[in-house]
mmCIF file of the C-alpha atoms, coordinates in Angstrom:
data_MODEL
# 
_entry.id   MODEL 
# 
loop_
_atom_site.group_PDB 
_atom_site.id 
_atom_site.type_symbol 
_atom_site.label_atom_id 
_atom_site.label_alt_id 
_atom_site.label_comp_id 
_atom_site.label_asym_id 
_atom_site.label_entity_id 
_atom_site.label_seq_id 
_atom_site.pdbx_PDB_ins_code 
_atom_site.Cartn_x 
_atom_site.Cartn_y 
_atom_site.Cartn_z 
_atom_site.occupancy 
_atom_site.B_iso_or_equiv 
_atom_site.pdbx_formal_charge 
_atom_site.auth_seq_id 
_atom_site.auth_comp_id 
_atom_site.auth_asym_id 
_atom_site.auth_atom_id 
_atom_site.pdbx_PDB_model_num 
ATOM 1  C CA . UNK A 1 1  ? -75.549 -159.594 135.614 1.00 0.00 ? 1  UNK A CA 1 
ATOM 2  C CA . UNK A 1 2  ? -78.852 -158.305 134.598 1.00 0.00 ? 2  UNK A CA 1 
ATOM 3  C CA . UNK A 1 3  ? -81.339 -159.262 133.050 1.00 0.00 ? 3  UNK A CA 1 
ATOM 4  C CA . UNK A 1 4  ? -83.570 -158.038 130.521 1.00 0.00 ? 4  UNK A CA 1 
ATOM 5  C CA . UNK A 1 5  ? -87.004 -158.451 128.517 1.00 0.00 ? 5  UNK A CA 1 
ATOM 6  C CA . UNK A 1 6  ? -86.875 -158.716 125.045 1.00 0.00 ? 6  UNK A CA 1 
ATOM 7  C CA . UNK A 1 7  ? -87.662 -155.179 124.024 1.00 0.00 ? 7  UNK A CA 1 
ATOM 8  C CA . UNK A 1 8  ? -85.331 -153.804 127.175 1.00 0.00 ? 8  UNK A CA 1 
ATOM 9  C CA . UNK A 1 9  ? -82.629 -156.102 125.140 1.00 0.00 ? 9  UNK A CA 1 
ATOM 10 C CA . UNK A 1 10 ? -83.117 -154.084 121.520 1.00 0.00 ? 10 UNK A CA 1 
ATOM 11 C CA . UNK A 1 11 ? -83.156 -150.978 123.248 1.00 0.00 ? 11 UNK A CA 1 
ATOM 12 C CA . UNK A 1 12 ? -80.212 -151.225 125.285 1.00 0.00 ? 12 UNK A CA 1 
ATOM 13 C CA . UNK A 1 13 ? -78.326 -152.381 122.437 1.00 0.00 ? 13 UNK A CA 1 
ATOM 14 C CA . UNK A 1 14 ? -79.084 -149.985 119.848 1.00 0.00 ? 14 UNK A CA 1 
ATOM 15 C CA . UNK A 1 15 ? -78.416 -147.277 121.999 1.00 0.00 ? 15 UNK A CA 1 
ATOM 16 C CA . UNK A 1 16 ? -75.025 -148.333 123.654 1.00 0.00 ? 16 UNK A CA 1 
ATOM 17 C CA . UNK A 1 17 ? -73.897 -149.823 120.705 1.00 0.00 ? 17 UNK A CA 1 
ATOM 18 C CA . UNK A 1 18 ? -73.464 -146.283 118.851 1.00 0.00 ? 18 UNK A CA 1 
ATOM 19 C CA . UNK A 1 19 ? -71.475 -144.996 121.995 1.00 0.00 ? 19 UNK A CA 1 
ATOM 20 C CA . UNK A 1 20 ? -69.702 -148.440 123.311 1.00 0.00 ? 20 UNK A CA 1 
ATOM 21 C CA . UNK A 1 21 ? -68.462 -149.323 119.955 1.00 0.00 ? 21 UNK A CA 1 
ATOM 22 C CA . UNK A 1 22 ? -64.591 -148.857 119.993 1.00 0.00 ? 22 UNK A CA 1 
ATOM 23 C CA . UNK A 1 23 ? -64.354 -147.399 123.388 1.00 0.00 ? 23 UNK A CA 1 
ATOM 24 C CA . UNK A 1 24 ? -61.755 -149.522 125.618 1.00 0.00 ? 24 UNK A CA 1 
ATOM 25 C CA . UNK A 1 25 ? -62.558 -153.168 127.599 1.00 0.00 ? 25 UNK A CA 1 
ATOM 26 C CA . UNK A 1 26 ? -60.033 -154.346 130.022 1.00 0.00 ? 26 UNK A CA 1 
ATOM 27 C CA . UNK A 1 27 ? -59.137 -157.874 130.079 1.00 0.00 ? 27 UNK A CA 1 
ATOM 28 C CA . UNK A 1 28 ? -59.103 -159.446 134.065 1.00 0.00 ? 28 UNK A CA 1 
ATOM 29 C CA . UNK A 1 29 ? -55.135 -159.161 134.741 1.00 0.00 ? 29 UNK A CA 1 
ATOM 30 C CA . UNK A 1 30 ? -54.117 -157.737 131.569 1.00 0.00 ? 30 UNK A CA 1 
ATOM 31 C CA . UNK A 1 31 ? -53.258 -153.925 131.086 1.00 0.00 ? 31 UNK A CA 1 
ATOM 32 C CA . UNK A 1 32 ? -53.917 -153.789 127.492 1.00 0.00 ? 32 UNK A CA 1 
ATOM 33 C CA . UNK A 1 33 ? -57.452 -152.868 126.892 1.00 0.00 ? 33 UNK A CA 1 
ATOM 34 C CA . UNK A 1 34 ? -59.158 -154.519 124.041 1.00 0.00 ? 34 UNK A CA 1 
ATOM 35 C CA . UNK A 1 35 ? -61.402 -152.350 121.988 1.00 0.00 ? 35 UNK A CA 1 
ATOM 36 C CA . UNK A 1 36 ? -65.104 -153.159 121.781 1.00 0.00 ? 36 UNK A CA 1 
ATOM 37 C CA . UNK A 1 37 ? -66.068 -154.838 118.579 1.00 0.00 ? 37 UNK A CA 1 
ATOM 38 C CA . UNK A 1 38 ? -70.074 -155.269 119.055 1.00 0.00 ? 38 UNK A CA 1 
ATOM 39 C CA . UNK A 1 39 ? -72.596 -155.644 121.672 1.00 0.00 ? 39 UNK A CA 1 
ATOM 40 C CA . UNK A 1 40 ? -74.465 -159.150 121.599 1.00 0.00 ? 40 UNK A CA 1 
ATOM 41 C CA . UNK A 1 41 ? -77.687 -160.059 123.411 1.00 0.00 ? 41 UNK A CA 1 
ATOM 42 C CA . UNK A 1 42 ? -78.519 -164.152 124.328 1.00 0.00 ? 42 UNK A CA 1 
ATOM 43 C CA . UNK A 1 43 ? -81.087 -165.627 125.117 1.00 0.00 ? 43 UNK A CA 1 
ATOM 44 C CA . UNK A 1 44 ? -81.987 -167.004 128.875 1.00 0.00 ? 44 UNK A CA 1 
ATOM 45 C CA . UNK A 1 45 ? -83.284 -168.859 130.900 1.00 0.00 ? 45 UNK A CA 1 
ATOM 46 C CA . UNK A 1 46 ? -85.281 -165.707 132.622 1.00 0.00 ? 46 UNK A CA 1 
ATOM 47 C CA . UNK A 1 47 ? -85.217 -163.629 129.737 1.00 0.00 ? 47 UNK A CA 1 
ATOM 48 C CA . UNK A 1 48 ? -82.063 -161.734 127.927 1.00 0.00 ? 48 UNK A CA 1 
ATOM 49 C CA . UNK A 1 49 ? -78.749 -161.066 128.200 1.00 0.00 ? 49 UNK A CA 1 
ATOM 50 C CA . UNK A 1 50 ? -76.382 -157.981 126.567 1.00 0.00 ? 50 UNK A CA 1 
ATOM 51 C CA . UNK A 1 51 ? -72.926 -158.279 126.550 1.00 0.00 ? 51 UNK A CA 1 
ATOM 52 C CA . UNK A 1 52 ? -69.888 -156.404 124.928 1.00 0.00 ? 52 UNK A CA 1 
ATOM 53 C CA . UNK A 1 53 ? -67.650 -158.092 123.196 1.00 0.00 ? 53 UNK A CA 1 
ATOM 54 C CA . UNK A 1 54 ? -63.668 -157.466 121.715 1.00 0.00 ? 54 UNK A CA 1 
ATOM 55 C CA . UNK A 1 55 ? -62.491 -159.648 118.638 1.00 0.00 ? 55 UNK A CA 1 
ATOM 56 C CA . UNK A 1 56 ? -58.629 -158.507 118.657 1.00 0.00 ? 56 UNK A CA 1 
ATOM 57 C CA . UNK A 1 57 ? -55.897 -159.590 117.631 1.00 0.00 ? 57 UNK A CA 1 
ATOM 58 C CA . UNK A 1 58 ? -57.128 -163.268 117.488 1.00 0.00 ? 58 UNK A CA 1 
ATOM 59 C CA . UNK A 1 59 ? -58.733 -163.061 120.974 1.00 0.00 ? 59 UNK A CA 1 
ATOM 60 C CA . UNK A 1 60 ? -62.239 -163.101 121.580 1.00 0.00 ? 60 UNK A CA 1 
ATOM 61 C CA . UNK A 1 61 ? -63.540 -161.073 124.604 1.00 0.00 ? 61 UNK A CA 1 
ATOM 62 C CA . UNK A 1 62 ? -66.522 -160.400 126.693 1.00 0.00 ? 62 UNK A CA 1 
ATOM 63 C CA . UNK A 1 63 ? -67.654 -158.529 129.034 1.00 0.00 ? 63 UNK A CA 1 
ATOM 64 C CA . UNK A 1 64 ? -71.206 -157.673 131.234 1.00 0.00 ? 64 UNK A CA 1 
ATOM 65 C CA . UNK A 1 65 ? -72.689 -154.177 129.368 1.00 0.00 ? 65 UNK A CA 1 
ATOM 66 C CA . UNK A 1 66 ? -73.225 -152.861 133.154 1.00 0.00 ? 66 UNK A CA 1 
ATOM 67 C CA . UNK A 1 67 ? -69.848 -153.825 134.453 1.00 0.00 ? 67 UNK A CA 1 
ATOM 68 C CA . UNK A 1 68 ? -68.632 -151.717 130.924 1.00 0.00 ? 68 UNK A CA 1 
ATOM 69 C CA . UNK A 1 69 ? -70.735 -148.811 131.596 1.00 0.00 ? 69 UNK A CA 1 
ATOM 70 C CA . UNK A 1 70 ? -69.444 -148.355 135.372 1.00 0.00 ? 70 UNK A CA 1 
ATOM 71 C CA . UNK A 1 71 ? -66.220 -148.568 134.000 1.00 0.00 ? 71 UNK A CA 1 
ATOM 72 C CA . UNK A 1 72 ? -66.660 -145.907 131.472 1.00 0.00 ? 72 UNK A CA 1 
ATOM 73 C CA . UNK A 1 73 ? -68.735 -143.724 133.379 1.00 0.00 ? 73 UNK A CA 1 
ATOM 74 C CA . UNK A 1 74 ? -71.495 -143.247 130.955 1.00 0.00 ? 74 UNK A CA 1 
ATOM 75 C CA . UNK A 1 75 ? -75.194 -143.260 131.683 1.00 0.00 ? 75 UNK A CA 1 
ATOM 76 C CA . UNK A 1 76 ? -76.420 -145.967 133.897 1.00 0.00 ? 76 UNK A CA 1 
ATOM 77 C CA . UNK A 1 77 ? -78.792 -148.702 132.714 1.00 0.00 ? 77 UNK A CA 1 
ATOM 78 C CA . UNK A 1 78 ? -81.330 -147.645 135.385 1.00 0.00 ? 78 UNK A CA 1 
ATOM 79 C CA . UNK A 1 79 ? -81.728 -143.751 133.963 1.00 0.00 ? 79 UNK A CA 1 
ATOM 80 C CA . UNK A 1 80 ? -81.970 -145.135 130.523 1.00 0.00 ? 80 UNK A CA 1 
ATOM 81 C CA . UNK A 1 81 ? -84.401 -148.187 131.417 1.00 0.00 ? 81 UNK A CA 1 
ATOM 82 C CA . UNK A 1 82 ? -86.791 -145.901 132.989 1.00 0.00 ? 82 UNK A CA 1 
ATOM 83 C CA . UNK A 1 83 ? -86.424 -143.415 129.859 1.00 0.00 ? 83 UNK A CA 1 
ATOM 84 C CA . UNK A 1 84 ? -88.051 -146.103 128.159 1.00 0.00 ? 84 UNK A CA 1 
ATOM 85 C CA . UNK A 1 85 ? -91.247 -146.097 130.288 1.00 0.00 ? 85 UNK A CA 1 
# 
């Protein structure tokens, strides 16, 4: 799970919200993928957490944004984090 700063956290939401949004999460055990409703960041203890998240069918899901984005085979957090510098 990684963690990121505060303005890592905005970033990496705005961007991978416009391409995660709707795109397919698999529950653990289940075959029938969930689609991705929204991506929500928390606040931690070290700094900030991004997650995606499924609200289907009365279930609420989450899931890690990098576990996501290896399973979707889009561009990895590292290339895009050090766009940003």
């Amino acid at each position: 799970m990684r963690i990121f700063t505060k303005d890592e956290a905005e970033s990496v939401t705005k961007y991978y919200s416009e391409i995660l949004i709707g795109k397919p999460i698999m529950p653990p055990g289940n075959s029938n993928p969930y689609p991705i409703s929204s991506l929500k960041t928390t606040k931690a203890e070290e700094g900030y957490l991004v997650k995606c998240l499924s609200k289907y069918m009365n279930k609420t899901m989450s899931k890690d944004l990098e576990i996501v984005i290896s399973e979707l085979n889009i561009l990895p957090l590292d290339k895009f984090l050090s766009n940003l510098d």
